[in-house]
C-alpha positions as CSV (number, residue, x, y, z in Angstrom):
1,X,0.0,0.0,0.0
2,X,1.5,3.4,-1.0
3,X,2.4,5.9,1.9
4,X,2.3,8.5,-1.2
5,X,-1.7,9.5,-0.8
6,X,-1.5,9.9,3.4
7,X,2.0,11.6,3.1
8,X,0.4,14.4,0.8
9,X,-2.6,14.9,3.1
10,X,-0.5,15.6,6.0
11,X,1.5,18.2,4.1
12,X,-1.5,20.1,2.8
13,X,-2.7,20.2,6.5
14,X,0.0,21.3,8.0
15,X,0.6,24.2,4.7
16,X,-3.1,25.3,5.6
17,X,-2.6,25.1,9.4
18,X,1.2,26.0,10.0
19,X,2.2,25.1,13.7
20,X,2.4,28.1,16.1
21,X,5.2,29.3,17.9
22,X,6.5,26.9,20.4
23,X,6.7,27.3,24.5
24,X,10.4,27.7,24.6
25,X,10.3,30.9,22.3
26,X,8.9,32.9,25.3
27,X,11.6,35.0,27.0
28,X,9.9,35.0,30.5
29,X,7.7,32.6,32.5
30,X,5.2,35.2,32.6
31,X,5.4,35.6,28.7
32,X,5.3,31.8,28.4
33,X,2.2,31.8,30.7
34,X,0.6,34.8,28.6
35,X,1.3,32.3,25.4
36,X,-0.2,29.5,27.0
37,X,-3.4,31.0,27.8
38,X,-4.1,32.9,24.1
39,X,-3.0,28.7,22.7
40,X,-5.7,27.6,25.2
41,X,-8.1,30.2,24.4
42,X,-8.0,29.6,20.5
43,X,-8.3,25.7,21.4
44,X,-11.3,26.6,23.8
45,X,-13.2,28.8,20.9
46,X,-12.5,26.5,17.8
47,X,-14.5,23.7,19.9
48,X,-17.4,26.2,20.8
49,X,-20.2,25.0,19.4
50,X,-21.4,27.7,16.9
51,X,-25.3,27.4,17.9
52,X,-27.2,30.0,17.0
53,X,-29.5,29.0,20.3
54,X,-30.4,32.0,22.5
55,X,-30.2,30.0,25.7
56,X,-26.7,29.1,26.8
57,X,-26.5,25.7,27.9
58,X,-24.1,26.2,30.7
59,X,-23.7,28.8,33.7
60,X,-20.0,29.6,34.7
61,X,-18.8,31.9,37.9
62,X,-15.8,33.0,39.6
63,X,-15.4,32.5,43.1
64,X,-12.9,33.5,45.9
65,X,-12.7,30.7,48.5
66,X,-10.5,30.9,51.4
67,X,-7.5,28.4,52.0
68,X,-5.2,27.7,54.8
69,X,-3.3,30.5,55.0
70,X,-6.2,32.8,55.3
71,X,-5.3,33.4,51.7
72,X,-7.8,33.0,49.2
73,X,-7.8,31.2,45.8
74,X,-10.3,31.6,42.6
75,X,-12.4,28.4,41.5
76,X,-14.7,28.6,38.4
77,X,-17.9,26.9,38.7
78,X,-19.3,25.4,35.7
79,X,-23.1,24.6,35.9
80,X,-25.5,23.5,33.5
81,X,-28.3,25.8,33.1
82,X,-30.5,23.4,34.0
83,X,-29.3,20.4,35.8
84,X,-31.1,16.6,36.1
85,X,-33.8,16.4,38.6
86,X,-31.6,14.2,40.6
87,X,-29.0,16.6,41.4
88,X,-25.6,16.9,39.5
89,X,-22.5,15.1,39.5
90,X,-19.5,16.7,41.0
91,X,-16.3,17.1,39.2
92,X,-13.1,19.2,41.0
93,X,-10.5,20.2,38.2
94,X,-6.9,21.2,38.5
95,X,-5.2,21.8,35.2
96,X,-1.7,20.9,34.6
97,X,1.6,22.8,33.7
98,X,4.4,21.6,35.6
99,X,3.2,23.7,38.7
100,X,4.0,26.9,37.1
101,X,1.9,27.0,34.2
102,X,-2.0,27.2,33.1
103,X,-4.7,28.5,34.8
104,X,-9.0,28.6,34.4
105,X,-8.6,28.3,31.2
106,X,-6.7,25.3,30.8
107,X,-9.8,23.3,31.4
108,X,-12.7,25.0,30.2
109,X,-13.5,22.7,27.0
110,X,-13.1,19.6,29.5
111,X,-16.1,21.5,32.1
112,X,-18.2,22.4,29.2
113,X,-17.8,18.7,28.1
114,X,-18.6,17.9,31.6
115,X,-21.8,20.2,31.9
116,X,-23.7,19.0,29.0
117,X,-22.7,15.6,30.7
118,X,-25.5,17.6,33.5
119,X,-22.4,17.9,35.6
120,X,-21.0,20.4,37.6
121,X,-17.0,21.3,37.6
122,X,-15.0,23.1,40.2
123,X,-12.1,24.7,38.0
124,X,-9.5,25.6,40.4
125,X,-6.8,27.7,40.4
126,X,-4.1,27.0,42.2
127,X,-0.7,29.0,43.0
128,X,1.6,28.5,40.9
129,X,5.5,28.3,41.2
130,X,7.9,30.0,41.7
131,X,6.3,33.2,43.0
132,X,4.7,30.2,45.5
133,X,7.2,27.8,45.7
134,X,6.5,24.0,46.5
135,X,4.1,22.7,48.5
136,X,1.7,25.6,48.2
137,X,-0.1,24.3,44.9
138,X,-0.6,20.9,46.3
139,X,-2.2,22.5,50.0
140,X,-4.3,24.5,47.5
141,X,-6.0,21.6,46.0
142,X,-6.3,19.6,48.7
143,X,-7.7,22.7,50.7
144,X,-10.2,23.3,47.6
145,X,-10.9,19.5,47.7
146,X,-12.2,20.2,51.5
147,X,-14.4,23.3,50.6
148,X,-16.1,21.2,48.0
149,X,-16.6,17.7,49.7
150,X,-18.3,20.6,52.8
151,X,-20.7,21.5,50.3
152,X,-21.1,18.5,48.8
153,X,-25.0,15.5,49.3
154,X,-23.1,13.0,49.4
155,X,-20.5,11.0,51.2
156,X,-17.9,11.1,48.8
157,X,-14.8,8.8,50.5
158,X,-16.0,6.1,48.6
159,X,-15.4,7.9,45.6
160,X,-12.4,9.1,46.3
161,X,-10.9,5.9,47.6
162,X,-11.9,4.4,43.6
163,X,-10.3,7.5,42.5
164,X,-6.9,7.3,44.7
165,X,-6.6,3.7,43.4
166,X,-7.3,4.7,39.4
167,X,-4.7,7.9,39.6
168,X,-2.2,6.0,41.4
169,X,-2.3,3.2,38.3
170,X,-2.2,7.1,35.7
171,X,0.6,8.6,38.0
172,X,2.8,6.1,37.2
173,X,2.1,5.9,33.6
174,X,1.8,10.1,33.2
175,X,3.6,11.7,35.5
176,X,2.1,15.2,34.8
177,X,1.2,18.0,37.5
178,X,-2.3,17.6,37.5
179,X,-2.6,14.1,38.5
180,X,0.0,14.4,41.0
181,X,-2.1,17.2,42.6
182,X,-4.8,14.6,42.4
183,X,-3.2,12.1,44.0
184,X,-2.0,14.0,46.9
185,X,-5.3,15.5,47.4
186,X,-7.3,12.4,47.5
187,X,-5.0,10.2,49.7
188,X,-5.2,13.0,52.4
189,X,-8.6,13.2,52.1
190,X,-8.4,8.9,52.9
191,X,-6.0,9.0,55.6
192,X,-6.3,12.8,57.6
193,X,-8.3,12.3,60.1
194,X,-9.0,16.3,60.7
195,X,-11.0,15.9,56.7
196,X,-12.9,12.7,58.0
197,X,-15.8,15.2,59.3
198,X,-15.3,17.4,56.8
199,X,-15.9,14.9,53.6
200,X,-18.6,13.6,55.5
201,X,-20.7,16.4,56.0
202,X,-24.0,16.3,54.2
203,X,-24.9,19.9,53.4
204,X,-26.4,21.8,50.1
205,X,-24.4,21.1,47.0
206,X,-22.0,23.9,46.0
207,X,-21.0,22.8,42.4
């Protein structure tokens, strides 16, 4: 079978879409950040759906809420703008980047997807490095973790136990930021006795 056909294909694509600058051409971490996001935000808008619908099918809002070192972090909260009967499933987000990359907007295709799932995400963003050095991303999302499982219907150390097994199997397959910040956040929620209470609370749901 001739390679000829597929080989001309790929050259055609990549003549009409020509790859964009790569991270290493930034001369700053903040620039390299600033790069980042516009990358994510053209990725975000060429998979919004071009509906001509009046009615959005999704509610998003930013939201302060406070960590441990009376500090406070932003979270997006993605809704759908109008949720199953039932109540929503719960889905806390924090993007990758090596810890000193990304933010919101890393995700926001992935909470979108989740929403018309009937879902709800908690997009969180974390400190990044080095203006916060390590550990302060991973206490952010396990302190985030906390103020969602509070507001939360549902026992949810079940879940996370499922979840601490699954990640720890993707950990060592893709070592990548945001699965590490999983993974630390969900095996202290397992084995801190100070969160037992807390992740057990049944209470209104947050999103």
């Amino acid at each position: 079978m001739s390679l000829a056909p597929t080989l001309t294909n790929k050259s055609q694509l990549l003549q009409e879409n020509p790859p964009s600058g790569g991270l290493d051409s930034a001369p700053s971490i903040q620039a390299l950040r600033e790069h980042l996001a516009a990358l994510k935000l053209k990725l975000t808008a060429a998979n919004t759906s071009t509906s001509t619908s009046a009615l959005t099918p999704y509610v998003e809002t930013d939201q302060e809420i406070p960590v441990r070192d009376k500090s406070t972090i932003l979270v997006r909260i993605h809704r759908p703008t109008t949720g199953p009967a039932e109540g929503s499933p719960g889905l806390v987000v924090w993007h990758g980047g090596g810890f000193c990359l990304g933010g919101l907007d890393n995700e926001v295709a992935l909470c979108r997807s989740w929403t018309a799932l009937g879902g709800v995400a908690v997009n969180v963003s974390y400190r990044l490095a080095p203006e916060h050095p390590f550990p302060q991303a991973v206490q952010d999302a396990y302190d985030s973790l906390l103020w969602v499982g509070a507001r939360t219907r549902f026992n949810i150390s079940t879940l996370l136990a499922f979840c601490f097994q699954l990640l720890l199997c993707l950990c060592l397959i893709n070592i990548n930021s945001n699965s590490m910040l999983t993974l630390y956040a969900c095996r202290q929620a397992l084995t801190s006795k100070s969160s037992a209470s807390i992740l057990n609370l049944a209470t209104s749901s947050a999103g």
